[in-house]
C-alpha positions in Angstrom: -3.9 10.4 49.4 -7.8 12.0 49.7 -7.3 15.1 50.4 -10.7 15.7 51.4 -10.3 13.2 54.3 -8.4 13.6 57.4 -7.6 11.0 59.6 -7.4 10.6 63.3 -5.5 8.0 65.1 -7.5 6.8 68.7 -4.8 6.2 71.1 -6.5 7.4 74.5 -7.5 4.0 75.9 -5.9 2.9 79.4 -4.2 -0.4 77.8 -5.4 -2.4 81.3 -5.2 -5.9 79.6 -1.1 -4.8 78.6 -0.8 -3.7 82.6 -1.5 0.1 81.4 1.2 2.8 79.9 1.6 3.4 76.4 0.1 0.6 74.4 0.7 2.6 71.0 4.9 2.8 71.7 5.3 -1.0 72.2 7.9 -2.1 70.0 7.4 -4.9 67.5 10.0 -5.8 64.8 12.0 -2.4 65.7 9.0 -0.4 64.9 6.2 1.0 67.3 2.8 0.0 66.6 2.0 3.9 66.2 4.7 4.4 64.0 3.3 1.0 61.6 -0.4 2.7 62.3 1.5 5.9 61.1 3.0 4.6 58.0 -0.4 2.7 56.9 -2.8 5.4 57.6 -1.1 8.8 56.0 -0.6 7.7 52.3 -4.5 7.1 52.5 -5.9 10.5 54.0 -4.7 14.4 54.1 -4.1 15.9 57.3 -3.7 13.5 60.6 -4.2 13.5 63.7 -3.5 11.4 67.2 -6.0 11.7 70.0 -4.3 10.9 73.0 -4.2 11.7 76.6 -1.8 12.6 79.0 1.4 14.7 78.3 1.8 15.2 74.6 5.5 15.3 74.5 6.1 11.5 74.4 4.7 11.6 70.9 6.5 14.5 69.9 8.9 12.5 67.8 5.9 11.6 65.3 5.2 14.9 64.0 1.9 14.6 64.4 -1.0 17.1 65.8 -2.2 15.6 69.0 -5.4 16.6 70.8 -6.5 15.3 74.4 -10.0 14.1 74.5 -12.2 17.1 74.5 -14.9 15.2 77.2 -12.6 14.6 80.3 -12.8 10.9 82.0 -11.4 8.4 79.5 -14.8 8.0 77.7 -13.4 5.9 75.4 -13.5 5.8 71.4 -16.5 7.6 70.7 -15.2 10.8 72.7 -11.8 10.3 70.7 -14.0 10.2 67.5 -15.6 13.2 68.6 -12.1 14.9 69.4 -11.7 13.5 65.4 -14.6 15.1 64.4 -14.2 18.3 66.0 -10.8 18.8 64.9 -11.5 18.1 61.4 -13.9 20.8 61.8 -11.2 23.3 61.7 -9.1 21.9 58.6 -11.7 22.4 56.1 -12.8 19.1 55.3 -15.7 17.0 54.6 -14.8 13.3 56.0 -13.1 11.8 58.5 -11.3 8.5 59.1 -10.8 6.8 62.3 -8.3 4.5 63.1 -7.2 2.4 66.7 -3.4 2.8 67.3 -3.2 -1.0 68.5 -4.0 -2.6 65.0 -1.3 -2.0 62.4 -2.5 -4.3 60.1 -5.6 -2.7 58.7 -5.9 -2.3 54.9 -3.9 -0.4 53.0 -6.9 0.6 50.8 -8.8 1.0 54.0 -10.0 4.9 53.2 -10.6 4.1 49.5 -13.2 1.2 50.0 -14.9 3.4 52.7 -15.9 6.3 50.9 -16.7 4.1 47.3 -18.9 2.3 49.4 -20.7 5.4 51.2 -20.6 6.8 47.5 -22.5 3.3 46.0 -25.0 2.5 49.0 -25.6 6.7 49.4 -24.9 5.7 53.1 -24.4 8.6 55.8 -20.7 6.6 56.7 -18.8 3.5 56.3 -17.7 0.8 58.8 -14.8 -2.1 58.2 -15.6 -5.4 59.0 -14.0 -9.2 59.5 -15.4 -12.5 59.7 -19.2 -11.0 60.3 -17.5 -8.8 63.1 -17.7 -5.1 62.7 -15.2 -3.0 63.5 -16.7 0.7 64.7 -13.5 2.4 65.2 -12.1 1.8 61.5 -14.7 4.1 60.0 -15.5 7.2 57.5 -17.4 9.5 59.4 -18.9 12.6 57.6 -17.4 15.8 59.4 -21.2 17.1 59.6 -21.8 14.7 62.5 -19.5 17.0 65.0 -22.5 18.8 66.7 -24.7 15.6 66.7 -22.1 13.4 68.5 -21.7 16.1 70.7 -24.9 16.3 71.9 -25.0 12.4 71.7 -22.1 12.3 74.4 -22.5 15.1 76.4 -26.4 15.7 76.4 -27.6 11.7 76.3 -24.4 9.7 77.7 -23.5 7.6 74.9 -20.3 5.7 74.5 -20.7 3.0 72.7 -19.9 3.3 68.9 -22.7 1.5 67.2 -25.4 3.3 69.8 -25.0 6.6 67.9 -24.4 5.1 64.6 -27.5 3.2 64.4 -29.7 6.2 63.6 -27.8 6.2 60.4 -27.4 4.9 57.1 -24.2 3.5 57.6 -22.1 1.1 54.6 -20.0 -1.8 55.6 -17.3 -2.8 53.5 -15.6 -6.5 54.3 -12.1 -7.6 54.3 -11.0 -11.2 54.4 -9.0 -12.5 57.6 -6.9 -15.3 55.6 -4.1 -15.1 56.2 -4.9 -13.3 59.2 -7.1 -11.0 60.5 -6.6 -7.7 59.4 -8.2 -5.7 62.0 -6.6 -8.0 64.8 -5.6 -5.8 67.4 -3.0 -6.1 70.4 -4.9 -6.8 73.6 -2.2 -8.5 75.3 1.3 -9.6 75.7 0.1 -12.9 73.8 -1.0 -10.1 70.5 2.6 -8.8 71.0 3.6 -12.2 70.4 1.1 -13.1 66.8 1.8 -9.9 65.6 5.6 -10.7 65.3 5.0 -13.8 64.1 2.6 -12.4 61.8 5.2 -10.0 60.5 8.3 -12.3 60.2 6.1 -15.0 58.7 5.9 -17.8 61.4 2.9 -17.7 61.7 1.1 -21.2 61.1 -1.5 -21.8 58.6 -3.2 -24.0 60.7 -2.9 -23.9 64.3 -1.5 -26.4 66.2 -4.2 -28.8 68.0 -1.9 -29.6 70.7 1.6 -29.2 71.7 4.1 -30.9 74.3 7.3 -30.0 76.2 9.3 -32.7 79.0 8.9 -31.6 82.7 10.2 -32.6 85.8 9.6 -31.7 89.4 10.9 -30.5 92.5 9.5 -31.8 95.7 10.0 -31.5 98.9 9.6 -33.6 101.9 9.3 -32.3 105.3 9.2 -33.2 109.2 5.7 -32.0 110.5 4.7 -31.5 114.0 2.2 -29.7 113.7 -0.3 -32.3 113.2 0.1 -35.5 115.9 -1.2 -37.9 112.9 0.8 -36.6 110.5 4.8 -37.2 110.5 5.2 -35.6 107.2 4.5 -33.5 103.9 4.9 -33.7 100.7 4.8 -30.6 98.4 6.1 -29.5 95.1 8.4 -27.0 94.9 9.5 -25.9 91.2 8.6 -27.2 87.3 12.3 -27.8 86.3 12.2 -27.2 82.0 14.6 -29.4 79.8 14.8 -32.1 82.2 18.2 -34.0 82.5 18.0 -37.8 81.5 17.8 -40.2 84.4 15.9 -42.5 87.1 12.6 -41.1 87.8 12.8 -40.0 91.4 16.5 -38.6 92.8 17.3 -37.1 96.0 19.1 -33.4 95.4 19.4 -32.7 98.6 19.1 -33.3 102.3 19.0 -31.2 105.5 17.6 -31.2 109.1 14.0 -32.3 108.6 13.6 -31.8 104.9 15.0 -33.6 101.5 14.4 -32.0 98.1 13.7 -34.8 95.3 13.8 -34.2 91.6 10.4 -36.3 90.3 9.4 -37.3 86.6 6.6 -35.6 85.5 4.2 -36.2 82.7 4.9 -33.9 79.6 3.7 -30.4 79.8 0.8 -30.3 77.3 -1.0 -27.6 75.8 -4.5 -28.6 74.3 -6.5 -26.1 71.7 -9.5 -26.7 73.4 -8.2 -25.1 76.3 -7.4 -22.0 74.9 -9.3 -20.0 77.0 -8.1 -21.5 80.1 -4.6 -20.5 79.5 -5.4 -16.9 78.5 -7.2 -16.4 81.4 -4.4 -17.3 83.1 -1.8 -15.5 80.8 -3.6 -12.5 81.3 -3.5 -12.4 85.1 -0.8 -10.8 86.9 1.2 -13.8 87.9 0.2 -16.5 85.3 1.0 -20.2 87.0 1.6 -23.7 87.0 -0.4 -26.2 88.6 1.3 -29.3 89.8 -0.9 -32.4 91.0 1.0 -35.4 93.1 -0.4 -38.4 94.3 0.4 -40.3 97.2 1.7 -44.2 95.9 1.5 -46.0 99.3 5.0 -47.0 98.3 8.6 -46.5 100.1 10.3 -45.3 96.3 8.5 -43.1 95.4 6.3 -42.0 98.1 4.8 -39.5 96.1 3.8 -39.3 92.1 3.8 -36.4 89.6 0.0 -37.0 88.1 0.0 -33.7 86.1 1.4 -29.9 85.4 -0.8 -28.1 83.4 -1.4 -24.4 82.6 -4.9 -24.2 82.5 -6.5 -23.0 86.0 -10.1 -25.3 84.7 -8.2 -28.4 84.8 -6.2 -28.1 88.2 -9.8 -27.1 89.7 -11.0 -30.4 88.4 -8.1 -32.1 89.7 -8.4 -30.6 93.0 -12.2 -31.4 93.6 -12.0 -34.9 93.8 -10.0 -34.5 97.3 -7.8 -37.2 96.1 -4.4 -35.6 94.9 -3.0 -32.6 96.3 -3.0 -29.2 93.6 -0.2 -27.1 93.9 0.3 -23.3 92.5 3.6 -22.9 91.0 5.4 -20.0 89.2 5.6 -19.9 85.8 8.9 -20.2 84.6 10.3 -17.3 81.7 10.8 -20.1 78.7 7.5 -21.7 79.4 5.6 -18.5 79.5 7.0 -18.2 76.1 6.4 -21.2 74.6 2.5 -20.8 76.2 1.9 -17.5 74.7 3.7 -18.6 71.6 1.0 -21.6 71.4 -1.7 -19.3 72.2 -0.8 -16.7 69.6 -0.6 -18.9 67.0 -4.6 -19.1 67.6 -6.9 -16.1 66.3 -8.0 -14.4 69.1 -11.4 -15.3 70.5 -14.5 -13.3 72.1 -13.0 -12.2 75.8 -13.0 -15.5 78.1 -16.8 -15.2 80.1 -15.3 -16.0 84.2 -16.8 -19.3 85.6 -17.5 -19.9 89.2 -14.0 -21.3 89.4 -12.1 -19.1 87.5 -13.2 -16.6 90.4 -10.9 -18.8 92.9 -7.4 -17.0 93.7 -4.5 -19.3 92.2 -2.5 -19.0 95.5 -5.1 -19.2 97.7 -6.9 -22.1 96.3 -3.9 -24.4 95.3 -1.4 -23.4 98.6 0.2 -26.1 100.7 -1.4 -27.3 103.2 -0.9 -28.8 106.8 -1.8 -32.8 106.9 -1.7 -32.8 103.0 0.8 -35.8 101.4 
């Protein structure tokens, strides 16, 4: 412990990606990720503190000193660091060490290899870094800077870490990310997932380059009279997981105007090169299937299973070449699983940039239509 530095723990940020709350009290492993930030970050530094917003009495249980952020409007780090800064102020010390409450895996000699390297370079502070990636918000920030930052934020409309710190001499110490990342932080229910399986050692040394799972589908077949040329439509209904063995196309059921059919499907697989694809879709609010069937021109079966995929680029593809008929499907609970449990055994990469067709609404652009097979 240094007790010349005090710490502060940013946990003000609006966790959108995680569908807001409290990203800091998600459970991993039977522990918080405040409480693992907690335990890492107090053996290295005196007095801490957690800037948060929004009642205080949900973090009661941690002991802890907690200030609001003392700029109203959600400003993000910088106006916790300042919080940080201003605090520390008041407890009669000289440096102060900034932590995020979503990334329990920093270094345990975090604090240490900050200040040797401000005390080796003469630097004004020190910033970690990963894999040639900074990482502003694990810093050692001389308490001195409180009335500069201020001004920074308040006077000049700065927010962004690295904008203020430039005008500074500022040390960067590194940190290897074999095994993993240390500064990895949870973005995402997909992060929820790596972090346990960093943490109960599942993790894989090398990630997978593809991965595969049986399907089968459920379409339906239905009278149409809407349409004088067409008699009939064809249109998935459901991805059925853990297919039973059997003939490739069985009728389940039949009603008044409509059969349901269980159809073989090609397996469901999951490509590395598609990574992004499938996190933009994980990380909407109703991640999908996409189903593609084909029309055979035969009695048995009428229709064909081409594809089910998870990534929203390839079922565009698919749909563009007016052809086969693109379906969006829900995602079933063990298959959202398995996906983010592919996904997570990646590193996490730069946020996905949108493409013209990543703009297109799932249901809208992949819904039955009228006069489709």
């Amino acid at each position: 412990m240094t007790t010349n530095i005090a710490g502060v723990i940013l946990a003000g940020g609006l966790a959108r990606r995680m569908g807001g709350g409290d990203k800091p009290l998600i459970t991993v492993d039977g522990q918080t990720l405040l409480e693992r930030t907690i335990t890492r970050l107090a053996p290295q530094v005196g007095k801490l503190l957690l800037n948060a917003n929004g009642d205080p009495a949900r973090f009661a249980t941690y002991g802890l000193d907690i200030r609001a952020d003392v700029i109203d409007g959600y400003g993000g780090p910088l106006v916790g660091i300042l919080t940080g800064l201003e605090w520390a102020q008041s407890q009669g010390v000289d440096w102060l060490v900034s932590a995020a409450a979503d990334t329990p895996l920093f270094p345990a000699d975090l604090v240490a290899c900050l200040l040797t390297a401000v005390q080796t370079e003469g630097a004004d502070m020190a910033m970690a870094l990963s894999g040639g990636h900074t990482h502003p918000v694990f810093a050692l920030w001389p308490v001195h800077l409180a009335d500069d930052l201020r001004r920074a934020v308040v006077d000049h409309d700065i927010r962004k870490i690295e904008a203020f710190t430039d005008r500074y001499k500022v040390a960067h110490v590194e940190w290897s990310q074999k095994p993993y990342d240390p500064f990895f932080n949870v973005n995402a229910p997909e992060d929820v997932v790596r972090l346990e399986m960093i943490l109960n050692g599942t993790l894989p040394s090398e990630p997978p380059l593809q991965a595969a799972l049986p399907v089968a589908v459920m379409v339906e077949r239905k009278d149409s009279s809407a349409n004088p040329w067409v008699t009939e439509t064809w249109r998935p209904l459901a991805v059925i997981t853990d297919p039973p063995p059997g003939p490739a196309w069985v009728m389940l059921r039949q009603s008044d105007g409509f059969e349901h059919y269980l159809a073989a499907a090609p397996d469901l697989t999951l490509h590395r090169s598609d990574l992004a694809s499938y996190r933009y879709n994980l990380g909407g609010a109703d991640p999908r299937l996409f189903v593609v069937v084909r029309k055979t021109g035969q009695a048995n079966p009428p229709v064909q299973v081409i594809m089910v995929t998870a990534a929203p680029d390839e079922a565009q593809k698919m749909s563009e070449s007016g052809e086969d008929q693109v379906e969006s499907l829900p995602l079933p609970a063990p298959l959202l699983t398995w996906i983010q449990t592919f996904c997570a055994s990646h590193p996490p990469d730069e946020p996905m940039r949108k493409r013209r067709r990543d703009r297109l609404d799932a249901d809208r652009a992949f819904s039955p239509k009228e006069g489709r097979p």
